[in-house]
C-alpha positions, 0 to 999 in steps of 0.5 A: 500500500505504501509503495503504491502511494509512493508512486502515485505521489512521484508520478503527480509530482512528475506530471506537475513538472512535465507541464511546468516545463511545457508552460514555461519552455522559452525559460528553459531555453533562456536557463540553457542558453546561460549555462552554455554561455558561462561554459564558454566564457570559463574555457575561453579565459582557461585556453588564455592563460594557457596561451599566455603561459605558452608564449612565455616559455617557448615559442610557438611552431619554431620550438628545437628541442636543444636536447640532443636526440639519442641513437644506439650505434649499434643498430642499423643506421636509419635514413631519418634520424633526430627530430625533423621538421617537415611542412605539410602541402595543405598547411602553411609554414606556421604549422610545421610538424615536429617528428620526435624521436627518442632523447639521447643525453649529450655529451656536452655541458648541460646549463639547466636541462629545462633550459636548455629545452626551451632554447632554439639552436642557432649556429655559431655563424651565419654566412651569406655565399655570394656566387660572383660567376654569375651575374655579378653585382656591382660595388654599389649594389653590394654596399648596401646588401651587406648592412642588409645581411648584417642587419638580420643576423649574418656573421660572414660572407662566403665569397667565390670568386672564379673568373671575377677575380682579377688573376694575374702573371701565368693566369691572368688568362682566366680573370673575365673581361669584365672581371672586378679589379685589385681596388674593387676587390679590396673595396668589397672586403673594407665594406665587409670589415665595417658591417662585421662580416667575415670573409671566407674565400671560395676557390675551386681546386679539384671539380668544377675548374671549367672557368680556367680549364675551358681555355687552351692556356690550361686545357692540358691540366684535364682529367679527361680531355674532352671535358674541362670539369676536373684538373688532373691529380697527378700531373704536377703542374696540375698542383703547381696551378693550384698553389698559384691560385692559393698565393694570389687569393690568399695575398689580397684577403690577407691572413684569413681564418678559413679558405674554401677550397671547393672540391664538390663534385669531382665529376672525372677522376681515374680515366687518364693514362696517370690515374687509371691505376689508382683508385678513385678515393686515393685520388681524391684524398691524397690531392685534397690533403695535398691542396690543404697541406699547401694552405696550412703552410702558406698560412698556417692560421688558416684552416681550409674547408671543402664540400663534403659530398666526396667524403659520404662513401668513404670509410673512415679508416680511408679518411684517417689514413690521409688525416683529412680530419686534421687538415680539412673541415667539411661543408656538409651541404644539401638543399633539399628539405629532407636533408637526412634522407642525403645524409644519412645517420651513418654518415653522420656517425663517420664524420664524427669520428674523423672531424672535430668540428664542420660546417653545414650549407644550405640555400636561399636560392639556386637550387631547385631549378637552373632556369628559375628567375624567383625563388621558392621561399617556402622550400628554401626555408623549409630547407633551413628549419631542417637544418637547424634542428639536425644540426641541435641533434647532431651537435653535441657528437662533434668534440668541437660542435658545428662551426655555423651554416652557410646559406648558398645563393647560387647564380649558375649551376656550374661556370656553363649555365644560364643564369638562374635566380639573381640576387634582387630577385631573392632578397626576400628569401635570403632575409626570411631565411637568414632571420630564421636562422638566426633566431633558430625559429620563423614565426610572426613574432619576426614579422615586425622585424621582417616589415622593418628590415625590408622597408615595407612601410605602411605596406608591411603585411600585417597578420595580426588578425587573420593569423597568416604569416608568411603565406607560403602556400598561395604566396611561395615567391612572396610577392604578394607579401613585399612587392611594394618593399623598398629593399634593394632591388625591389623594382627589379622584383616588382617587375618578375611578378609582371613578367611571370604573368606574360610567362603564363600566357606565353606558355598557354598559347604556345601550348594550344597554337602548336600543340592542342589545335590542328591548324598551325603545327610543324605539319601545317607549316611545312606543308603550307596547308590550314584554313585561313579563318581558323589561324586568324582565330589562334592568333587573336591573343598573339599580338596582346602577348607579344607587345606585353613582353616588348614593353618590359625590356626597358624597364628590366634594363632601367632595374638592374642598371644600378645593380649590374653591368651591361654584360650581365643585364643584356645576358638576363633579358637575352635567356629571359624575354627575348627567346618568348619575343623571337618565338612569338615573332616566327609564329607571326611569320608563319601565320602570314605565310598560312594566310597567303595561300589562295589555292590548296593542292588536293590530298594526299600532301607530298612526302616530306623529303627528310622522312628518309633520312629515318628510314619511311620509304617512297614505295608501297610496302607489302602486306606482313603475312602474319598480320592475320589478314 
């Protein structure tokens, strides 16, 4: 009975409440309106405190754990290694994933381990590497680029001469008409000295001695005759070449701390009738110790450097015999994104048991393509964070640690190619990746100091709302972000954004006029044989293209007047403009010749004459009997 009046008393109670609600259901709507809102403001001033304490203690996607990461050496040595930063294609380079692997404890003196994870790595030194065998800039140019470099953190400039050095007695032959002269050269060095910048020379001493090896003065020094990429290691007068080089650098540079000696990509080694009987690592070793043994002699505080590319598949037991480890330090270059997947873990491993200190070498620009004329600063930097955080795991293995990074901008391929990118077309990047190096991180906190530095003005692009630094994603060339800068060079930047539109539409109606459709390709011009009214219609954008790219030759050559001189200015708007203007010019020509045809013969079309020359016959041939007919 009491149970059954228990029941009753909940179920009037309920009813009563159930019906309460239906009365009043815009208060219950109000009531949870509240509680979500309360619920959102708590997590809001939550993720705030949370974000500010963040910010103070690291910062953000540009964290490089200075822990050094570890590594069992007696396990196989895996091609990626350490902590790599890696940019995802659909995200931005404000969200750079870290890949973390296991920590290994360092070596060296830890200040505070909570400390010292905080800390980005920033190398001891931060080169810019000036190519002056391409496109060489004048001292004007170079006077205001240095307190540039200087300005966002660089400590030297890598500087390689080849054919602008002003050569002199037996190898004045090599120095380039337009070559800088003695004063000119002691004049960038003063301009160097007074921004702060140390001066490493760059001589090339084994690979890639084109520039002297192409003349017939020095053609007998090849390795291979054919070729003059290489000098040959066991003629003599091959090293007494390269001691000459050595004295003449090393007197107008002074008593410097480093000399690069190049020594990358020794393309031809082992193939004359002196080298066939040794072996290529021998070669290559005994020369180098060679070279660098002459440098330390020469002058005994200079310590000479070379690329390391060479040594990656040498033992190390080869490398000790030749002491290379107490002559050379390494450059270990790469310029891709994925620098451990070039140099591997057991790579690294050897160097460290052979050199107590080396240099890494990255790039700003000439180093995707060598026919780029702007550079792609998203994977530039990409290349750079990379480097950073290998050289924060690799560190603490070398006794001495790395020496610095030297970020390349390479202006030719090698002495025989066309231009690539040139300096005021990369500006941009070279800042953007010297300042990251510089802070061991790129984020927006740089943005102020990157608007600043490049003179943006109120044109500066500012973020501060939208969250979107550096847009390398729409934006990889940054023109949008600093074409109205007023860095050195900006015009002729400017001017590349303009030129790169003009280039699509180039590119466009060459691909349709020649390729896609059927009435102006090599068959209907040979044959003198289309349809008026259907050239007339591919030709409708030909004129808009052509008088687009006529009208930017002058001002390019106004841009880089100040920058170049007029060897270089007209080499760059003859690889640059003039191919598309002299295309667009035989395509007109042959249009006119389509259209001036009245009369047509009737099919079939005569045989062209030169399909003989590859083996079509005039004659009718037989049926294959095996061709099921």
């Amino acid at each position: 009975m009491d149970r059954t009046l228990w029941k009753n008393t909940i179920t009037s109670y309920a009813g009563w409440f159930t019906n309460s609600l239906r009365r009043r259901r815009s208060i219950l709507f109000g009531l949870i309106l509240s509680i979500l809102l309360f619920v959102v403001c708590v997590q809001y001033n939550t993720s705030n405190d949370i974000g500010i304490q963040s910010i103070q203690n690291t910062l953000v996607m540009s964290e490089f754990d200075a822990d050094e990461q570890s590594s069992n050496k007696h396990q196989s040595p895996a091609p990626i290694s350490g902590t790599v930063r890696k940019m995802n294609k659909e995200e931005d380079v404000n969200f750079i994933e870290e890949l973390q692997q296991p920590a290994r404890k360092s070596r060296r003196i830890q200040i505070n381990s909570e400390q010292q994870q905080s800390l980005p790595y920033v190398p001891p030194q931060r080169l810019v590497h000036i190519d002056f065998k391409g496109a060489p800039p004048k001292l004007l140019y170079l006077q205001k680029l240095f307190p540039l470099i200087k300005r966002f953190g660089g400590t030297g400039l890598l500087l390689e001469w080849e054919d602008m050095f002003p050569w002199s007695g037996n190898l004045s032959p090599i120095a380039a008409s337009n070559a800088y002269s003695k004063a000119e050269i002691r004049e960038i060095l003063k301009m160097a000295a007074v921004n702060g910048l140390e001066v490493i020379p760059l001589i090339q001493t084994f690979g890639h001695v084109e520039f002297a090896l192409k003349l017939p003065d020095f053609a007998h020094l090849r390795e291979v005759q054919e070729s003059p990429q290489a000098l040959c290691p066991s003629f003599n007068a091959s090293m007494k070449f390269v001691e000459q080089m050595v004295d003449q650098i090393l007197e107008i540079h002074g008593n410097v701390n480093y000399l690069h000696i190049g020594c990358d990509e020794v393309f031809h080694m082992g193939e004359c009738f002196r080298c066939r009987s040794k072996a290529r690592e021998d070669l290559f070793l005994s020369h180098v110790k060679q070279v660098a043994t002459y440098v330390r002699t020469k002058s005994p505080n200079t310590i000479p450097i070379i690329w390391d590319d060479m040594l990656r598949h040498l033992p190390v037991a080869t490398m000790q015999l030749y002491d290379i480890g107490k002559l050379v330090e390494p450059m270990v270059w790469v310029y891709a994104e994925d620098v451990y997947r070039f140099v591997m873990q057991n790579v690294w491993e050897k160097y460290q048991i052979v050199f107590p200190n080396a240099w890494t070498a990255s790039a700003f620009k000439g180093a995707f393509g060598e026919t780029l004329y702007i550079p792609n600063v998203k994977r530039h930097l990409e290349n750079n964070l990379n480097w950073l955080q290998l050289m924060s795991n690799e560190n603490s293995r070398f006794t001495g640690g790395f020496k610095g990074i030297v970020i390349t901008g390479w202006q030719r391929y090698d002495h025989f190619a066309v231009l690539c990118e040139v300096l005021p077309s990369s500006i941009p990047s070279m800042v953007v990746n010297l300042l990251a190096t510089t802070n061991g991180y790129m984020n927006q906190s740089l943005q102020t100091e990157l608007n600043e530095g490049l003179n943006c003005g109120i044109f500066g692009h500012n973020n501060e709302y939208d969250g979107d630094f550096l847009n390398l994603n729409n934006d990889p060339h940054l023109w949008d972000q600093f074409s109205r800068c007023t860095f050195p060079g900006n015009t002729f930047f400017r001017l590349l954004y303009r030129l790169h539109t003009i280039e699509i539409d180039y590119n466009d109606f060459i691909l349709v006029t020649k390729k896609n459709r059927g009435w102006m390709t090599s068959y209907n011009v040979e044959h003198e044989f289309s349809s008026p009214l259907r050239v007339d219609e591919l030709m409708n954008d030909h004129s808009r293209i052509y008088r687009s790219l006529l009208s930017m030759v002058r001002p390019f050559q106004e841009s880089m007047t100040g920058i170049f001189d007029k060897y270089t200015i007209s080499e760059w708007i003859e690889q640059r403009i003039y191919p598309m203007i002299r295309e667009l010019e035989k395509i007109h020509s042959e249009a006119r010749e389509l259209k001036s045809k009245k009369t047509w013969p009737k099919r079939p079309l005569p045989m062209l004459k030169e399909l003989l020359r590859i083996g079509v016959t005039e004659r009718e041939l037989s049926t294959p009997s095996n061709d099921g007919i």
